[in-house]
C-alpha positions as CSV (number, residue, x, y, z in Angstrom):
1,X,5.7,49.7,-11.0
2,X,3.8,53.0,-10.4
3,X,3.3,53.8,-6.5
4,X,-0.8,54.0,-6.0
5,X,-1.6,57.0,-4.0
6,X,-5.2,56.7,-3.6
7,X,-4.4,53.1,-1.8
8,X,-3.6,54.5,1.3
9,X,-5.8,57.3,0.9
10,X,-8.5,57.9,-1.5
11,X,-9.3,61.7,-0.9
12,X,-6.2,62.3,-2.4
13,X,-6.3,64.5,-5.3
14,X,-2.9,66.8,-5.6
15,X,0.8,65.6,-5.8
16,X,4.0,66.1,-7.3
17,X,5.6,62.9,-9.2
18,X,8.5,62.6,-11.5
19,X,8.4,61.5,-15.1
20,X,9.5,57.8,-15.8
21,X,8.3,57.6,-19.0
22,X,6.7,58.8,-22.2
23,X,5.2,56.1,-24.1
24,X,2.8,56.3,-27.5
25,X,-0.6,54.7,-27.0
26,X,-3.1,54.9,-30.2
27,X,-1.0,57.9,-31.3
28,X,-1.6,60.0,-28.0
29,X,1.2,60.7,-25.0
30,X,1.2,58.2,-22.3
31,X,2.8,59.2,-19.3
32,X,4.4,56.8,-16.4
33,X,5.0,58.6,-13.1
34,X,7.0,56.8,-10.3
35,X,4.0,57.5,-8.2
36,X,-0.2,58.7,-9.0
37,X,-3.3,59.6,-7.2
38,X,-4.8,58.4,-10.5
39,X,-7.2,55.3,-10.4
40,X,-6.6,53.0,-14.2
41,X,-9.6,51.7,-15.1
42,X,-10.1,47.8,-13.9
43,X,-12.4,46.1,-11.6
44,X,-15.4,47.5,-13.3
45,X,-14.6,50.9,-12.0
46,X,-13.2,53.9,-14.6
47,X,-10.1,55.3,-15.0
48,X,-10.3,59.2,-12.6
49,X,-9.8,62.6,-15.1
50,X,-7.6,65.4,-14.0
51,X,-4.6,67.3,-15.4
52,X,-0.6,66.9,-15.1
53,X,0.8,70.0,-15.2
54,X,-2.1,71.7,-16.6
55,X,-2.5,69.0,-19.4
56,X,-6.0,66.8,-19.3
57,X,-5.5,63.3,-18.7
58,X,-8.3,61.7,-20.6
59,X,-7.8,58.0,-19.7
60,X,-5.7,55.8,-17.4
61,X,-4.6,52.5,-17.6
62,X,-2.1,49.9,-16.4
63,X,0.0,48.0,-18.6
64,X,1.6,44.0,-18.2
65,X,3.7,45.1,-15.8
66,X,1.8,47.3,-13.6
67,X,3.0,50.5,-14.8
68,X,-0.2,53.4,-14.5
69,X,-0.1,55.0,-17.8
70,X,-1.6,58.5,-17.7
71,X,-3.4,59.7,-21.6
72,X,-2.7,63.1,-22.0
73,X,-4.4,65.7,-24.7
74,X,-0.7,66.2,-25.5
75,X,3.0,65.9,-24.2
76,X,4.6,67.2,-20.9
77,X,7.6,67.2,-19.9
78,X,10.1,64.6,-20.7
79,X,11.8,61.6,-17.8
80,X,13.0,63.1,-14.8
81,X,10.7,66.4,-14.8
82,X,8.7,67.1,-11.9
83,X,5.3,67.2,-12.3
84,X,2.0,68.4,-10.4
85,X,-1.2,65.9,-10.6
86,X,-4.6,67.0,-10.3
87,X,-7.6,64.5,-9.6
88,X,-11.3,65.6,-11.1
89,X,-12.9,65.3,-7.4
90,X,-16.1,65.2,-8.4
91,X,-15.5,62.4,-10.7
92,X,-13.6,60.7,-8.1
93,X,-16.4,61.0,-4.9
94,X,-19.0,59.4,-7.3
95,X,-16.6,56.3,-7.9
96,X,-15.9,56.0,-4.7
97,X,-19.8,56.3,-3.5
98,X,-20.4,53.8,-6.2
99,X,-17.8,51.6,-5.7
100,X,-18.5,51.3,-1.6
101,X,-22.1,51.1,-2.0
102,X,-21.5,48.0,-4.4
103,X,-19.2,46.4,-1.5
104,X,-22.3,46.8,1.1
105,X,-24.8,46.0,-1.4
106,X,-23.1,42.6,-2.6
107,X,-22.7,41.4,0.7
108,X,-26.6,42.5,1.9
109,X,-27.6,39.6,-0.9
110,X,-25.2,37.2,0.6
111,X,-27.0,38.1,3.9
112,X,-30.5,38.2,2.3
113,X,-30.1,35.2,0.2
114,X,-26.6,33.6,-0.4
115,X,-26.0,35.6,-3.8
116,X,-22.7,36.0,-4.6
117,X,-21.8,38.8,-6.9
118,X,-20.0,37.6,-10.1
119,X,-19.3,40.9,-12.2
120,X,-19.6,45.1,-11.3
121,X,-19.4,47.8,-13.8
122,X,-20.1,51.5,-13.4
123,X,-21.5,53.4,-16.0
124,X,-22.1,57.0,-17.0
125,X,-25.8,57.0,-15.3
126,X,-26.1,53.7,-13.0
127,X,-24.2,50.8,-11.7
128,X,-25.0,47.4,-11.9
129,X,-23.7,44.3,-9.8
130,X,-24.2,40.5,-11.5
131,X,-25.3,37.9,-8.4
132,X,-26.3,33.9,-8.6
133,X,-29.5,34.5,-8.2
134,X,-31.8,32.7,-10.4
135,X,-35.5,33.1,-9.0
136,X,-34.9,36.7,-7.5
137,X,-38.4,38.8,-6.5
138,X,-39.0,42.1,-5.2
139,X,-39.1,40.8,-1.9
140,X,-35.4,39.8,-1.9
141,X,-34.5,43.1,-3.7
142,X,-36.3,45.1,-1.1
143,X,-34.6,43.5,1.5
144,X,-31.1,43.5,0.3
145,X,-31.5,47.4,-0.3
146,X,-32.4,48.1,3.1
147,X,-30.1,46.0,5.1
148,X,-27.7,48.0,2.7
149,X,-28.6,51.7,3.4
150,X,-28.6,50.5,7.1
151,X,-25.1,50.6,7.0
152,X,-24.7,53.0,5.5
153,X,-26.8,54.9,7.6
154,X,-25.2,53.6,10.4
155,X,-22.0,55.5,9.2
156,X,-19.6,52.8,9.9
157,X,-15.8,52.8,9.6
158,X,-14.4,51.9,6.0
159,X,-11.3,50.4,6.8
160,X,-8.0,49.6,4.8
161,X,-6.1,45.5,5.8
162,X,-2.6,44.4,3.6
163,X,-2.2,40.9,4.2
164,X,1.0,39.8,2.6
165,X,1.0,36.0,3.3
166,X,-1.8,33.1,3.5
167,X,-1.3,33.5,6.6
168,X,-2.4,36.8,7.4
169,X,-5.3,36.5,4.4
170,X,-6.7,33.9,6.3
171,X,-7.7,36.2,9.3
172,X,-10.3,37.6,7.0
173,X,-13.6,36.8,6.0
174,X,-13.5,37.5,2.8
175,X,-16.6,37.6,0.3
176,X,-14.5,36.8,-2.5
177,X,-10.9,35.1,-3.2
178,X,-8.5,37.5,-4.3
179,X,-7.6,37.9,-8.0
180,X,-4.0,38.9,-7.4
181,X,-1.4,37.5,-5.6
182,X,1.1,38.9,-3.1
183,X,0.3,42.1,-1.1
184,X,-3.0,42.0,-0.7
185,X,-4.9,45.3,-0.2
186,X,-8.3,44.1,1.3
187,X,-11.3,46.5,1.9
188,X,-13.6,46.3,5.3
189,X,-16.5,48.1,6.0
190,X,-16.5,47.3,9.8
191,X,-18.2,44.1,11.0
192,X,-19.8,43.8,7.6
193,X,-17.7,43.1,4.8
194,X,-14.3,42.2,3.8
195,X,-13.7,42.2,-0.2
196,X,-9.6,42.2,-1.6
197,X,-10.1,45.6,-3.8
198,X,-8.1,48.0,-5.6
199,X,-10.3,50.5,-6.5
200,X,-11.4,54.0,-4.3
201,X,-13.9,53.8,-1.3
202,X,-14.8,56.1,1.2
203,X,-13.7,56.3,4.8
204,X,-17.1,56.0,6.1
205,X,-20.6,54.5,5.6
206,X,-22.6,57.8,5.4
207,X,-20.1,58.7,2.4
208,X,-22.5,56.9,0.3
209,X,-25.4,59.2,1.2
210,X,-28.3,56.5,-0.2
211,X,-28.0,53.6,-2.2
212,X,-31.0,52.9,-4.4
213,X,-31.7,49.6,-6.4
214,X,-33.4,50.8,-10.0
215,X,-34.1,47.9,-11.3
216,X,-33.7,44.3,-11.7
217,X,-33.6,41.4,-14.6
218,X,-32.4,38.2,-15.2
219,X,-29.7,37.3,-17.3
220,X,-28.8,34.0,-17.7
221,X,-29.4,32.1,-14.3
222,X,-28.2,35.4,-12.5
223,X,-30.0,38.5,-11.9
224,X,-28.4,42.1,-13.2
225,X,-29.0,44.7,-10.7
226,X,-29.0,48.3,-11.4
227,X,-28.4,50.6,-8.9
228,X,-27.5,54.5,-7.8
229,X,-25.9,55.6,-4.7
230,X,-25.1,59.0,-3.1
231,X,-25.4,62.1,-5.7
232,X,-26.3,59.8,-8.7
233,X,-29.1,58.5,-6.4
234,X,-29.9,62.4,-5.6
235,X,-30.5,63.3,-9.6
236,X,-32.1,60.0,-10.4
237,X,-34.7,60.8,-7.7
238,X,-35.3,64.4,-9.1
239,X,-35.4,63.0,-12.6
240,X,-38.0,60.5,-11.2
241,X,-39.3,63.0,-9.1
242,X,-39.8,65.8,-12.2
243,X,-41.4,62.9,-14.4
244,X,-44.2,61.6,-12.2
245,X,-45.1,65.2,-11.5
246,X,-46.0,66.3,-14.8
247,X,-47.4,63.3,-15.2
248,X,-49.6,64.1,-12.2
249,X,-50.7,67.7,-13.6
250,X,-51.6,65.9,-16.9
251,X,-54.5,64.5,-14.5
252,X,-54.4,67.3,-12.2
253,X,-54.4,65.2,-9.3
254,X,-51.5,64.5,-7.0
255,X,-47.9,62.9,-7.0
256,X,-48.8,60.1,-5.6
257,X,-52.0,59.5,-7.3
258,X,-50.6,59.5,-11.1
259,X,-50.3,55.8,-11.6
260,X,-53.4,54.9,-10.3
261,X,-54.7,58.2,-13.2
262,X,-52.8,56.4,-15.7
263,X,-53.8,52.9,-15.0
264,X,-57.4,54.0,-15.0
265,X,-56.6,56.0,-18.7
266,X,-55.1,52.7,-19.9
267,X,-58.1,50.9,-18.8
268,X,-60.4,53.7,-20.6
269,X,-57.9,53.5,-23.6
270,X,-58.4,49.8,-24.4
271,X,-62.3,50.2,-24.1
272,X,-62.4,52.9,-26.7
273,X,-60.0,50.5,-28.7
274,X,-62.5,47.2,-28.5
275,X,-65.3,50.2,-29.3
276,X,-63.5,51.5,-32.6
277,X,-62.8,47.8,-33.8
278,X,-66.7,47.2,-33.2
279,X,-67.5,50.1,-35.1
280,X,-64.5,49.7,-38.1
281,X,-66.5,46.7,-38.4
282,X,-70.1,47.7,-38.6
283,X,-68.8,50.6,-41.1
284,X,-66.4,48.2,-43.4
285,X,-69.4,46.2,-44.1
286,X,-71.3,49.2,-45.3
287,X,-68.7,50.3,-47.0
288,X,-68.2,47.3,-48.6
289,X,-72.4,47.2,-49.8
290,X,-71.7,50.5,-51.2
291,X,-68.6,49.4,-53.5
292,X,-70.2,46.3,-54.5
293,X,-73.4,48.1,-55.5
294,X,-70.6,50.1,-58.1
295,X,-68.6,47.2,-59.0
296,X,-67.7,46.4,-62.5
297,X,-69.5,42.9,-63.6
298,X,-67.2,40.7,-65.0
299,X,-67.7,37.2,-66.3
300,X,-68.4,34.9,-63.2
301,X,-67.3,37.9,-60.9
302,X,-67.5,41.9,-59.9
303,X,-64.1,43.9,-60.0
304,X,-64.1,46.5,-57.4
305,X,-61.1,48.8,-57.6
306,X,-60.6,51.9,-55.7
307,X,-57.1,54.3,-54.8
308,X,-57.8,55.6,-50.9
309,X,-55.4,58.4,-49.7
310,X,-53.3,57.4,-46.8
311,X,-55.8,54.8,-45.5
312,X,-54.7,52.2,-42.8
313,X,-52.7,49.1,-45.2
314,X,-54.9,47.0,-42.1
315,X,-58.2,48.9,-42.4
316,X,-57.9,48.6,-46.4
317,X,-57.3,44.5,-46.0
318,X,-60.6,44.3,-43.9
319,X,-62.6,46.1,-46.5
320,X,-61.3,43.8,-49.2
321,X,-62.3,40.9,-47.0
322,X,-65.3,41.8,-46.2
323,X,-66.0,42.3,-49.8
324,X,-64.6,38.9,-50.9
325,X,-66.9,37.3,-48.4
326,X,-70.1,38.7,-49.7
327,X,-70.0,36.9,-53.4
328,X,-67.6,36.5,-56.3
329,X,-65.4,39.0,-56.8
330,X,-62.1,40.4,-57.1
331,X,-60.8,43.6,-55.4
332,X,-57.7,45.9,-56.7
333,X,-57.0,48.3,-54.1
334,X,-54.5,51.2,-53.7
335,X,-52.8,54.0,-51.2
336,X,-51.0,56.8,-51.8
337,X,-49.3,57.6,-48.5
338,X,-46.8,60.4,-49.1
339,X,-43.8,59.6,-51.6
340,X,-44.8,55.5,-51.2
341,X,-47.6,53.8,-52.5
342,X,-49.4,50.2,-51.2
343,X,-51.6,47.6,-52.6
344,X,-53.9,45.5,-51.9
345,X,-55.4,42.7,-54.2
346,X,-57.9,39.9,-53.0
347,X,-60.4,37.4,-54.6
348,X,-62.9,35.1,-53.3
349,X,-62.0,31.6,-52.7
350,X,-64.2,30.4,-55.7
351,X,-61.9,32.2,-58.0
352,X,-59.0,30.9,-59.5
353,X,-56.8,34.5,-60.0
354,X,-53.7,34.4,-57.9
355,X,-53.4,37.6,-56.0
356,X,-50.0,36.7,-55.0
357,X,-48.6,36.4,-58.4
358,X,-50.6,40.1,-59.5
359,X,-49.0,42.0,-56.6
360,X,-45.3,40.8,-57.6
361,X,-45.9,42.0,-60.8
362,X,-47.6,45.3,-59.7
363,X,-45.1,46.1,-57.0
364,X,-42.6,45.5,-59.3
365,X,-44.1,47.9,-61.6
366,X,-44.0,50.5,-58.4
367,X,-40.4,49.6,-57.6
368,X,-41.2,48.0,-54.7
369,X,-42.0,44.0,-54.4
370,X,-44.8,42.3,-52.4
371,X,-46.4,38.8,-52.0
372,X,-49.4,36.4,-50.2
373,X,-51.9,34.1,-50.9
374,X,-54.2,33.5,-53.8
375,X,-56.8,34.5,-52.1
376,X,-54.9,37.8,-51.0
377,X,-51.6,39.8,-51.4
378,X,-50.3,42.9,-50.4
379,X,-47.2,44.9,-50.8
380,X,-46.1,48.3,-52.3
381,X,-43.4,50.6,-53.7
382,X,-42.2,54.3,-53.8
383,X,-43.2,54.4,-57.5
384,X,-46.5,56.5,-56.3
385,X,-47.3,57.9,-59.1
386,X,-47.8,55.0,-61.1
387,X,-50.4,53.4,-59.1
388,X,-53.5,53.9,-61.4
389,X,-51.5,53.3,-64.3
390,X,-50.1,50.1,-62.5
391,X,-54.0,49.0,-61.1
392,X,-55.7,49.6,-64.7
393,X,-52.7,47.1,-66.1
394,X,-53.5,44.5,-63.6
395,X,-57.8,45.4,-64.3
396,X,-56.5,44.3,-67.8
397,X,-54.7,41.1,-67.6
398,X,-57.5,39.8,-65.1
């Protein structure tokens, strides 16, 4: 088994080890050390990045037996060669931000509301902790977050407990049982929290910086919370920050204003919309006098066809409605939109043609296929330049 480094001191990011062994993983070199500052991914936290002598360690992991098995871009040297280990420190301070702030932020919902946390994962952008917490509200959110960034702006001592029998683990009041057995290695951030952990932390509180709650849903009887703490919670406010700026200047008013600018255009947006459906109306039913006036007369009905050139499918429907509505009649209509064309065939309901059955066979035609009603059918096909050879068919065989 690999001696851990980084449990006795996270900050850690240089040492010399000796090759153990060199193992092949997914046809890549996977190197054991007798001892690594390098964190294998587990416990929802990644795996660090870094280099052994000079060579880029691109994952870490830990086998059955506990053995830390560094990925390397390609072989060093073989067992019993001395080796230097460097930790990507930038990678590593945002785990370890992430990964305290999640200790103090699970145990603020226990406080705020008797959630426990049931699964933590950091990703590339956020973090997100799983808690029983089936009715949450922004109330409870709020709350959690700023009993949370009280300690950490309280900069309290992280400390580091091994408890190596039930009897010292009892001393502790832990948040969670541990998943391991034997030594124990059990996190405390002073008169807060105590949580068994393997991963990284910080030494103090005001490590974390901030710790900022994005968002919240629920997922099955728990709630997922998203959240960002020290620089991750720095670019995600600039990000934030950035966006609702130019969204101010869209309205030329200020920051803080913008939502209620855009709640107001939203408001404007939907009248205009109820306006233009009033008026699509009003001009459909001219528009459908105007085609009936040129409509074909055919025995017991009028044929209106027409071909429109990238019309609304939706817009087209309503005209053929509206025509159906005002007498006998039966309506072939077409749209070329780019490389694809549509159709559109309706009758009136004292007619006995079955639209559905005509557009199959037209889309067909069009290499396309379609279907509906009797009474009306649409569909299409990329065929587009058949369309008025495939709409004068149909005229025929009505």
């Amino acid at each position: 088994m690999s001696e851990r480094l980084y449990y006795s001191d996270s900050r850690l990011t240089q040492f010399t080890a000796r090759v153990v062994d060199i193992v092949e993983i997914n046809g890549r070199s996977g190197v054991v050390l007798d001892r690594t500052a390098f964190y294998p991914t587990g416990g929802g936290q990644p795996h660090d990045r870094g280099t052994i002598n000079g060579i880029a360690v691109v994952d870490v992991l830990e086998d059955e037996s506990g053995r830390v098995i560094h990925i390397t871009e390609s072989e060093p040297d073989g067992p019993g060669a001395t080796v230097e280990g460097r930790v990507d420190w930038t990678r590593r301070l945002d785990h370890i931000q992430q990964h305290t702030g999640q200790h103090i932020l699970s145990q603020a919902f226990i406080r705020v509301c008797n959630a426990e946390t049931r699964g933590f994962r950091i990703d590339e952008e956020s973090a997100t902790i799983d808690i029983m917490l089936d009715s949450p509200t922004q109330e409870i959110i709020s709350e959690a977050e700023e009993l949370a960034n009280r300690i950490v702006f309280e900069d309290r001592p992280v400390n580091i407990h091994q408890a190596t029998s039930e009897e010292e683990l009892s001393r502790f009041p832990l948040r969670k049982d541990p998943a391991v057995e034997g030594c124990i290695r059990i996190i405390e951030v002073s008169g807060f929290d105590f949580s068994p952990c393997g991963g990284t932390h910080a030494r103090r509180t005001g490590e974390i910086g901030l710790i900022a709650v994005r968002g919240w849903e629920r997922a099955k009887r728990m709630c997922r919370i998203e959240f960002v703490c020290g620089g991750r919670a720095l670019r995600d406010y600039r990000k934030a920050n950035r966006a609702a700026t130019e969204v101010a200047l869209l309205f030329s008013t200020a920051r803080d204003a913008g939502p209620e600018s855009v709640a107001r255009l939203i408001d404007e947006n939907k009248q205009q919309k109820r306006r233009i459906k009033e008026l699509l109306q009003l001009a459909t039913e001219a528009e459908a006098m105007q085609l009936l006036e040129r409509a074909e007369q055919r025995a017991g009905f009028q044929l209106v066809k027409s071909i429109f050139d990238r019309r609304d499918i939706e817009e087209v429907k309503l005209l053929a409605q509206k025509i159906t509505a005002r007498g006998l009649s039966v309506v072939l209509f077409g749209v070329r939109d780019r490389d694809a064309a549509r159709l559109v065939f309706a009758r009136s309901s004292g007619l006995e043609q079955d639209m559905g059955v005509l557009i199959a066979r037209a889309c067909a035609e069009l290499g396309g296929r379609g279907g509906g009603r009797p009474e009306l059918a649409q569909g299409g096909g990329p065929n587009a330049a058949k369309l008025q050879e495939v709409i004068d068919q149909i005229e025929k065989e009505l």
